[in-house]
Each structure stands twice: as structure tokens, then as C-alpha cells.
C-alpha positions, 0 to 999 in steps of 0.5 A: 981404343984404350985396352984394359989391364987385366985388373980393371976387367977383374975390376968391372966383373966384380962390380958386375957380380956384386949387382947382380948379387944385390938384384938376386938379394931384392928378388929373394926377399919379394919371393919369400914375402909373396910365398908368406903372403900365399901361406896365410891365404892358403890356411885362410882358405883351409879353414873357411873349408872346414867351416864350410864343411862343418856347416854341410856336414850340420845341414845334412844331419838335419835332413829327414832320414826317410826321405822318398824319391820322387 
């Protein structure tokens, strides 16, 4: 069993930091674009709301004002 210098287990702590770094790098940019992916379907959702209210808001001015209940 060979012991390693101090500077080889530094070695191999860098090797370790610098591979997580780039795994962390990869993450980030997949998060960031499913975050942009998230917005545009969120804005796409509040505006098809808006024009789903305008329609209700369209058909409810429409409806006769003295409307008897049953």
C-alpha cells in the first residue's frame, strides 16, 4: 500500500472540486433553461386566461338583464 504525498491527495481533491464544479456548471444551465421554459408556458397560460375571461366577460354582457329564476 503506497501512502500518498500530501500534494497528490491535494492533487486529487482539486480533480474532485473541479468535476463537481463542472457537474454543478451542467445542472445550472438545464435549470435555467426549464426555468425559461416554465416562464414562456406560464405567460402563455396568463394570456389565454385573459382571453378566456374577455370571451366570459363578452358572453355575460350579452345575456338578457331581466332574466327570471325559475
Amino acid at each position: 500500500m503506497t501512502t500518498l504525498s500530501p500534494f497528490d491527495v491535494l492533487a486529487e481533491r482539486v480533480e474532485q472540486l473541479l468535476a463537481q464544479h463542472e457537474e454543478l456548471q451542467h445542472t445550472n444551465r438545464q435549470l435555467v433553461a426549464q426555468l425559461d421554459d416554465l416562464q414562456r408556458e406560464r405567460n402563455s397560460l396568463h394570456s389565454r386566461l385573459k382571453a378566456a375571461r374577455a370571451r366570459v366577460d363578452a358572453l355575460i354582457e350579452r345575456l338578457p338583464a331581466n332574466l327570471e329564476a325559475p
